[in-house]
C-alpha positions as a printed Julia matrix, in Angstrom:
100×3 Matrix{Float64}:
 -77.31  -127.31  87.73
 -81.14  -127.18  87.16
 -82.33  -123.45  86.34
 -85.9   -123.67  87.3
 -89.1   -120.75  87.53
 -91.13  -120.67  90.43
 -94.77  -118.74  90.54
 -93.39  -115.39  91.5
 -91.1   -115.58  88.14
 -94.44  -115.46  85.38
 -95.45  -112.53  87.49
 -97.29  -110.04  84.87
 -96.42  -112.6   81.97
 -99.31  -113.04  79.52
 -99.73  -117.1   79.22
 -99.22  -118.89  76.99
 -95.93  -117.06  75.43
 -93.18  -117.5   73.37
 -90.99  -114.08  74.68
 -86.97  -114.14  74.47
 -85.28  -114.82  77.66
 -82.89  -112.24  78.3
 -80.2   -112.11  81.42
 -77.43  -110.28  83.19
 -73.92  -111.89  83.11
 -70.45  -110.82  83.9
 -68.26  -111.18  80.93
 -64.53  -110.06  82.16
 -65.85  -109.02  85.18
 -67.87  -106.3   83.4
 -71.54  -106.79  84.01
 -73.33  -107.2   81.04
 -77.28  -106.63  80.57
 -80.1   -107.24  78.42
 -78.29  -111.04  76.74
 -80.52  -112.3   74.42
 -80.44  -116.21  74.72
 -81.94  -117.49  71.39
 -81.47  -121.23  71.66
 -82.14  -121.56  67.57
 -78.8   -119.31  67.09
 -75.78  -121.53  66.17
 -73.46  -118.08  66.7
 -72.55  -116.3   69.98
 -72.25  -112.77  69.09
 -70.94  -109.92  70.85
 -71.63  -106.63  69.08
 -68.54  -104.4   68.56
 -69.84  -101.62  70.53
 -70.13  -104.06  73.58
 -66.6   -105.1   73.07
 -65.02  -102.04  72.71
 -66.38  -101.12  76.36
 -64.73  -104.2   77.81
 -61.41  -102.11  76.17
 -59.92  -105.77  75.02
 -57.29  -104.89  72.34
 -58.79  -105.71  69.14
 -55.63  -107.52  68.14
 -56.82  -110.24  70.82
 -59.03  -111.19  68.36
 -58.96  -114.33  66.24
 -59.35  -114.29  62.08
 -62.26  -116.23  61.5
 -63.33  -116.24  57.58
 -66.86  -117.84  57.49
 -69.06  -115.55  57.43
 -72.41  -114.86  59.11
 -75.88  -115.13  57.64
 -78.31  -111.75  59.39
 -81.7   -112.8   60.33
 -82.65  -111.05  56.76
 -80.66  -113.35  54.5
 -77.51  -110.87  54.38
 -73.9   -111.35  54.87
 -72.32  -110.41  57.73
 -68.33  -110.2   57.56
 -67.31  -110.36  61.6
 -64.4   -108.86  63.31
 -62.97  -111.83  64.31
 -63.71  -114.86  67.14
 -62.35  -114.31  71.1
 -62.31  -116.49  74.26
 -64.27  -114.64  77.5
 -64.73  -115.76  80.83
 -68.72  -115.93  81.4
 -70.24  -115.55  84.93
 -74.07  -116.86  85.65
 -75.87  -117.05  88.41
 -74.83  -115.6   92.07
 -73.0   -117.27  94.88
 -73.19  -119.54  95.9
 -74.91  -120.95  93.05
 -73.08  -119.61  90.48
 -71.12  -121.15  87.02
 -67.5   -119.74  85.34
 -67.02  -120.72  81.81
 -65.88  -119.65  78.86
 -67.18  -118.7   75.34
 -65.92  -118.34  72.4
């Protein structure tokens, strides 16, 4: 499915930019704002805060022992890696998949 931007979209938006895109999905049928997509980030990261309000038992989660590098060098020592069902879009043009 093509996502597209039509005039109305760069409505107030300063040209030319290089802003974040950030979106709404439902994650677990919670609806989740202000997603960050950063299409240079090789990680998909959920902060714990996040997940505890989607009240998945932390024993769900998977051991996972590489650890992550922060954006200032440092090492980052995660909880652990989990499967959720992503929602985009609205029907009917709308996509179910899940992320690790």
């Amino acid at each position: 499915e093509v996502i597209s931007f039509s005039e109305a979209d760069y409505e107030g938006v300063r040209l030319p930019h290089d802003d974040p895109v950030v979106v709404t999905l439902l994650v677990e049928l919670f609806t989740m704002k202000r997603i960050l997509i950063d299409n240079g980030s090789s990680a998909d990261i959920l902060y714990k805060h996040a997940f505890d309000q989607l009240r998945i038992p932390a024993d769900q989660l998977k051991p996972v022992k590489t650890p992550l590098v922060g954006f200032a060098g440092e090492t980052i020592h995660h909880l652990g890696s989990i499967n959720l069902s992503v929602v985009a879009g609205t029907a009917p043009c709308q996509m179910q998949v899940e992320m690790t």
